[in-house]
C-alpha positions as CSV (number, residue, x, y, z in Angstrom):
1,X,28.8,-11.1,10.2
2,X,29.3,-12.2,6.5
3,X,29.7,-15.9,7.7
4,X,26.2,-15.7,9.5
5,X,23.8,-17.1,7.1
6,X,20.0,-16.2,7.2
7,X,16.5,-16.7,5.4
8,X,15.6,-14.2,2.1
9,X,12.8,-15.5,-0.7
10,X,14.6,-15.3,-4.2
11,X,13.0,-14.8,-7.6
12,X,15.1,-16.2,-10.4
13,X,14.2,-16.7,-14.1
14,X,14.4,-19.7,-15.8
15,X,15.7,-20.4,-19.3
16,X,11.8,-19.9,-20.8
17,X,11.3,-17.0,-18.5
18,X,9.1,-17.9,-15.6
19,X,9.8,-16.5,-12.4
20,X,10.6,-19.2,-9.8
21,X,10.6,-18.5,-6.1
22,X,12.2,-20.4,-3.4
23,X,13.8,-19.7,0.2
24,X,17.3,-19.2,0.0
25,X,20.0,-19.1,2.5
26,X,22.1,-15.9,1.9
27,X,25.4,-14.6,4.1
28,X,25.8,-10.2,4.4
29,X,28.6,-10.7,1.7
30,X,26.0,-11.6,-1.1
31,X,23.4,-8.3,-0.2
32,X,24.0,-5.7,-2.8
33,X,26.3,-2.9,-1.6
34,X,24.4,-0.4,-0.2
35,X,25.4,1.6,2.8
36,X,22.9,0.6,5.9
37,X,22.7,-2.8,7.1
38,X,19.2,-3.4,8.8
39,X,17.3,-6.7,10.5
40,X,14.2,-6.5,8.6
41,X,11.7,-7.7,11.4
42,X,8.7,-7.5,9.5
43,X,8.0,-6.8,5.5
44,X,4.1,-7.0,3.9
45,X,2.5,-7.9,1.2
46,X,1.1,-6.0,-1.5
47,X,-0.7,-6.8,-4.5
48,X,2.5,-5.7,-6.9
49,X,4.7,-8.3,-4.4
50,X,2.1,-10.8,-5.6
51,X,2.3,-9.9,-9.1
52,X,6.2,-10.2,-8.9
53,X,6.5,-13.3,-6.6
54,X,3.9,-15.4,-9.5
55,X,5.8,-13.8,-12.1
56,X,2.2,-12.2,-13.4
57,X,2.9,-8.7,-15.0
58,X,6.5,-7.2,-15.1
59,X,7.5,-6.0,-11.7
60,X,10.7,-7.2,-11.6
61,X,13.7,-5.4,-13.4
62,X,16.8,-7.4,-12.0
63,X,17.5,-11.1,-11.8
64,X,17.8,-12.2,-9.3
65,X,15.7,-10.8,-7.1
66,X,14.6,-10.7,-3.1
67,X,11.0,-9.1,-3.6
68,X,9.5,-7.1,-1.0
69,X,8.4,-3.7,-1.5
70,X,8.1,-2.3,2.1
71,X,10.4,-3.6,5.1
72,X,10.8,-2.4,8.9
73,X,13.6,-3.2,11.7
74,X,16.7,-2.1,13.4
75,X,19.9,-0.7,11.9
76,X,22.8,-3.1,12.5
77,X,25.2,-1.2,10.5
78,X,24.6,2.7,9.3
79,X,28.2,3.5,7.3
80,X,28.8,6.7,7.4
81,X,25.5,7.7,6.9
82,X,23.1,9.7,9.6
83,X,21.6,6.5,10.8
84,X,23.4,4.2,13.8
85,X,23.2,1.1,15.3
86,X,19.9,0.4,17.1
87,X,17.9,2.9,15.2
88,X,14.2,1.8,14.0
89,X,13.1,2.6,10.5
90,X,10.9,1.8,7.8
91,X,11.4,1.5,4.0
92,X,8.6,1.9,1.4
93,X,8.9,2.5,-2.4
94,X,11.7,3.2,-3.9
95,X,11.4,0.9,-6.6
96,X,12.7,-2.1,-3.7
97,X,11.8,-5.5,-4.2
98,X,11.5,-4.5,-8.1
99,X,14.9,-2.7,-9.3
100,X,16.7,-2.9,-5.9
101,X,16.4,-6.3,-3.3
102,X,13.7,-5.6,-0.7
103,X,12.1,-6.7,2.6
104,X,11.6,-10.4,1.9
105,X,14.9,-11.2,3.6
106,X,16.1,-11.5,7.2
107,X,18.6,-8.9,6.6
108,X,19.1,-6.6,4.2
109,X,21.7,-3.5,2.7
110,X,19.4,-0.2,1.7
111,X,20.2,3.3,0.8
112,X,20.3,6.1,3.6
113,X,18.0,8.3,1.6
114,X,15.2,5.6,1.1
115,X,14.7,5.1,5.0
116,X,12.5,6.8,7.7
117,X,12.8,6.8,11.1
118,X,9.8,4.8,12.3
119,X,7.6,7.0,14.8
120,X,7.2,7.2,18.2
121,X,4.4,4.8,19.0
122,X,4.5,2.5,16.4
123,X,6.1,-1.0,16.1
124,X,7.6,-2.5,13.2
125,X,5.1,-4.8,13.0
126,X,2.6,-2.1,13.3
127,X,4.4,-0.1,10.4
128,X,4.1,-3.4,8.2
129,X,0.2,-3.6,9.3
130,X,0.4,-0.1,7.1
131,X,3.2,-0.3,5.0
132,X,3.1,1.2,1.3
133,X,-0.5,0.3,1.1
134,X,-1.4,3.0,4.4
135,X,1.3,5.2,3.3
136,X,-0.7,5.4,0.0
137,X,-3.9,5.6,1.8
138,X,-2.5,8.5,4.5
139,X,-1.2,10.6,1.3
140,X,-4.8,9.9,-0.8
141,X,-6.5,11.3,2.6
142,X,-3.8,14.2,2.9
143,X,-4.6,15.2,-1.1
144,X,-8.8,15.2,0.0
145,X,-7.9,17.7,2.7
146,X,-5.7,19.9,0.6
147,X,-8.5,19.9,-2.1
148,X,-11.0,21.3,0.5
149,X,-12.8,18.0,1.5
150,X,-14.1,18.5,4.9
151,X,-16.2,16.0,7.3
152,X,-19.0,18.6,6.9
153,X,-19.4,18.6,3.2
154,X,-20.8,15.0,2.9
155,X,-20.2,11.5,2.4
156,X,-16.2,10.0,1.0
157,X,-16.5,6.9,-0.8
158,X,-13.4,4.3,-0.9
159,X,-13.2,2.2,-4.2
160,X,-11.8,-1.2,-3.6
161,X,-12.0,-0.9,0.0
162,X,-11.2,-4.2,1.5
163,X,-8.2,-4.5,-0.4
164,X,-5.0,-3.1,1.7
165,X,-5.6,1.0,0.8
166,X,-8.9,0.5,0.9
167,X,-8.7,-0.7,4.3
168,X,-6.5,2.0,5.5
169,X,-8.7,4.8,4.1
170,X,-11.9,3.6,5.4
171,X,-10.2,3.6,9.0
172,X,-8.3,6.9,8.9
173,X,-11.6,8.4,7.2
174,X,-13.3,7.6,9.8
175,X,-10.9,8.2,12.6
176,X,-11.4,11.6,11.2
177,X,-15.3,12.4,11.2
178,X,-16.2,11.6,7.9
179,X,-19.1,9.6,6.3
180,X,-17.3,7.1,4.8
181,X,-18.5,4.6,1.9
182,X,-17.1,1.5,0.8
183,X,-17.1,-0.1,-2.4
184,X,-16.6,-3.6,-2.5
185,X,-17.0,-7.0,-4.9
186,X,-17.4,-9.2,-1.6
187,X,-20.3,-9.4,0.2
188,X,-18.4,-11.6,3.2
189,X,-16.1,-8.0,3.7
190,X,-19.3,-6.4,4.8
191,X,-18.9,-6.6,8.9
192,X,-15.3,-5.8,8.7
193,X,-15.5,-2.7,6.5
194,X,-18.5,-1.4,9.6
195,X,-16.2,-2.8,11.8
196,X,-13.4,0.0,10.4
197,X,-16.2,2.7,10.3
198,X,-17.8,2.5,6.6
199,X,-21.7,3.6,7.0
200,X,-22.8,2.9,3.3
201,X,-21.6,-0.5,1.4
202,X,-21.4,-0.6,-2.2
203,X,-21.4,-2.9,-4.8
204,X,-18.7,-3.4,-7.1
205,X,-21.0,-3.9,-10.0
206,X,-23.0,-1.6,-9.6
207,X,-20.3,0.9,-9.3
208,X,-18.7,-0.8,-12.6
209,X,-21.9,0.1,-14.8
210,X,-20.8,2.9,-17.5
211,X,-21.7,6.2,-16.3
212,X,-23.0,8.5,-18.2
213,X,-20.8,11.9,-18.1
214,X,-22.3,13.6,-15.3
215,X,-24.2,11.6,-12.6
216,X,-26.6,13.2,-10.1
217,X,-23.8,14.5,-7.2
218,X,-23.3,12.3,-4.1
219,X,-19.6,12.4,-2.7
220,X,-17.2,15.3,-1.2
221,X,-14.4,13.2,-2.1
222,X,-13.4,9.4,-3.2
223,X,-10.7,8.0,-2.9
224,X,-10.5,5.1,-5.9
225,X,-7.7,2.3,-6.0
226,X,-9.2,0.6,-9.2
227,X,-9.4,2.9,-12.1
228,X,-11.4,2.4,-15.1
229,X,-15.2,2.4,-15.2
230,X,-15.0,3.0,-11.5
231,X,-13.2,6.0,-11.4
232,X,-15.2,7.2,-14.0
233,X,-18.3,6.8,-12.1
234,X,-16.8,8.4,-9.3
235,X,-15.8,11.9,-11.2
236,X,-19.2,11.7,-12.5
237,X,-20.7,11.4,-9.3
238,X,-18.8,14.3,-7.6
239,X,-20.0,17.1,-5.8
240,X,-19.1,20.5,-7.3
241,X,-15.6,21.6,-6.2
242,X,-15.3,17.6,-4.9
243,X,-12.0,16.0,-5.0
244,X,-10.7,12.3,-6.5
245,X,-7.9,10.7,-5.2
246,X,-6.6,8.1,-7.1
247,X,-3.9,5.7,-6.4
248,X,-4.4,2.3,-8.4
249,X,-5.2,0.4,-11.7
250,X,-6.3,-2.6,-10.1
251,X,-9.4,-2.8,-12.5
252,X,-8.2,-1.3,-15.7
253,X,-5.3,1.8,-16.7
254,X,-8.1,3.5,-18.6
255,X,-10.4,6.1,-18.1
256,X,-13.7,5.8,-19.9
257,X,-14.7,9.9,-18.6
258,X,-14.8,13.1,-20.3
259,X,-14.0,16.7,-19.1
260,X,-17.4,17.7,-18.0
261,X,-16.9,16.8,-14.3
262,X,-13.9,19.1,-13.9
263,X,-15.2,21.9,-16.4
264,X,-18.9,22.1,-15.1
265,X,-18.8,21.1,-11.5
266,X,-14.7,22.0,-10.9
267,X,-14.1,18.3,-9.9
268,X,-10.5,17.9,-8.9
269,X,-8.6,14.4,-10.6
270,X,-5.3,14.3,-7.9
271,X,-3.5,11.3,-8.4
272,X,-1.5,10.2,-5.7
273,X,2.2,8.3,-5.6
274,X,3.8,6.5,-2.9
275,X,7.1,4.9,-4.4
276,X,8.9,8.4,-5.4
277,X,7.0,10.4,-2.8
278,X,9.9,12.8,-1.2
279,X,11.0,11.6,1.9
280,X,9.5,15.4,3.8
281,X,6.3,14.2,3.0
282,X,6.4,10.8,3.6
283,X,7.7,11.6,7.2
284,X,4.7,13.5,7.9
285,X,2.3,10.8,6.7
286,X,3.8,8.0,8.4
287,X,3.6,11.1,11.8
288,X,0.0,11.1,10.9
289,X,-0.6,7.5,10.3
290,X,0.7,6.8,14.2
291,X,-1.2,9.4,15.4
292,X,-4.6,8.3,13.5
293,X,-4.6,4.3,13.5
294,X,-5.5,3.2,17.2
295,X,-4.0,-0.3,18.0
296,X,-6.9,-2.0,17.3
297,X,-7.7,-0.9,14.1
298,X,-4.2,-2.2,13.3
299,X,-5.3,-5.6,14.7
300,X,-8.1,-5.8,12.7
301,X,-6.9,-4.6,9.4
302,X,-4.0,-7.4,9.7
303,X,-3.0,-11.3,9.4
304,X,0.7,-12.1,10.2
305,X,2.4,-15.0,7.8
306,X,5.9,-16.8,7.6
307,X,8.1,-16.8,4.5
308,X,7.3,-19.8,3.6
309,X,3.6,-18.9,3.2
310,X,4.6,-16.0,1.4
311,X,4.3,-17.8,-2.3
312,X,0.8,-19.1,-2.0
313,X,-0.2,-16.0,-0.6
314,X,0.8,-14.1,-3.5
315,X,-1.1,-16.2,-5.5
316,X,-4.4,-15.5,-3.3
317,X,-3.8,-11.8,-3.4
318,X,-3.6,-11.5,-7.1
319,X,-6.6,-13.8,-7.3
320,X,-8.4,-11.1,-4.9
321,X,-8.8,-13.5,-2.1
322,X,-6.8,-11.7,0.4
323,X,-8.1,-9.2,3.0
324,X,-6.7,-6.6,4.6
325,X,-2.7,-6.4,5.4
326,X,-0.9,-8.9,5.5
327,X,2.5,-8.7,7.5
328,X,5.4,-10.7,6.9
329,X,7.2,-12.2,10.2
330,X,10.9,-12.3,8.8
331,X,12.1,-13.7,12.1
332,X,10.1,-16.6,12.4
């Protein structure tokens, strides 16, 4: 096995400290020691994978590096741990692919306790059309429900919703009788965020504009993978009792609001983790997630690349220029 060599993307920092990618050929031997062996068949790429693979940002803790931060595939060797040869799983989080080496790579030597057994009706290639981004996107949707946010209580708005969560939301949203609407800065998204089930489209700009600290009432719930002057505007804009879900700081870490939302209309801020999230309740999302994304949402939420195009597609999903999921074929 050691002797059998096999494709994995390496990040290595250079003498000046830029972060230089390139396809490597690596044998078992050189994977970190870790206790399960698995044949990652499909990864995915998320916007911190494209901050890491361009080097923009400081995503990556350990030089050198095989970035990746979700991965799917078959356990070749499980240890002594619960898992065995043949089993299907699915890694998100975790710090992988920014402390630890992640999916980017054809195999690849994990931690028992960071897998989950991949459900019943869902490929790995499917699980990769989800990844961390649905997994974040299930969990923002599970947080509107525990907060009270029914179907019946009025429209849910998605900040940043043809970005990978955003897609996610707007389809299990809908999938589950609510009103969705969907924030977004491109106008060309429009058809494929109806074609999810968004009702309303919303522009980014106009969403941006400073709100004042309470705005006349509009949403049940949000779920908002920007932050700043968005978020804002969407506590401000909550119905009384209304839950926030938010999950991201693709716009700005700051929050430009006040306290009146939560104190006069008992708006509920719930912010929402994926990486750390404990393995109970990421085994019920993920349940959820194959019970809630028909096939063809999958399809249509998803574009499948090779390794190779894996740097310049980082670059085009920092840039924003990247739709949707996109899964990583590691076997091709």
């Amino acid at each position: 096995m050691s002797d059998t060599p096999f494709k994995a993307l390496v990040l290595r920092q250079s003498d000046d400290g830029k972060t230089l990618a390139a396809i490597e050929h690596l044998t078992t031997a050189e994977l970190p020691d870790e206790e399960v062996l698995v044949k990652v068949e499909y990864s995915s790429l998320n916007y911190k994978d494209g901050l890491a693979v361009t080097g923009t940002g400081k995503i990556v803790l350990n030089w050198p590096m095989v970035p990746g931060i979700d991965l799917a595939g078959t356990v070749v060797d499980g240890g002594s741990s619960s898992f065995s040869a043949g089993d299907r799983v699915v890694l998100t989080g975790w710090s992988v692919g920014e402390k630890y080496w992640g999916g980017y790579s054809q195999m690849q030597r994990v931690r028992p306790a960071w897998l989950v057994p991949l459900p019943d009706g869902l490929s790995a290639k499917q699980a990769m059309a989800v990844g961390t981004a649905g997994l974040t996107a299930m969990l923002c949707v599970m947080a509107l429900e525990e907060g009270g946010v029914t179907p019946d209580q009025g429209p849910v708005v998605v900040s940043g919703a043809a970005g990978g969560v955003g897609s996610v939301a707007v389809a299990l949203l809908a999938a589950l009788g609510y009103e969705v609407a969907a924030i977004t800065g491109r106008e060309s998204t429009h058809d494929y965020l109806r074609d999810l089930g968004a009702t309303t489209l919303l522009s980014r700009d106009e969403m941006a504009t400073r709100a004042r600290p309470l705005e006349k009432s509009r949403w049940a719930g949000a779920i908002d993978t920007v932050g700043g002057e968005i978020l804002a505007r969407l506590l401000a804009e909550a119905n009384y009792s209304g839950t926030v879900a938010a999950c991201g700081l693709a716009a700005d870490y700051k929050l430009p609001s006040t306290v009146m939302p939560f104190i006069l209309r008992n708006v509920r801020l719930q912010g929402v983790d994926s990486v750390m999230c404990p393995v109970a309740r990421r085994t019920q999302a993920w349940q959820r997630l194959a019970e809630l994304l028909p096939e063809k949402m999958l399809g249509e939420i998803e574009q499948v690349a090779t390794l190779e195009q894996l740097p310049q597609l980082a670059q085009d999903i920092v840039q924003g220029q990247v739709r949707g999921r996109v899964v990583i074929d590691l076997q091709a």
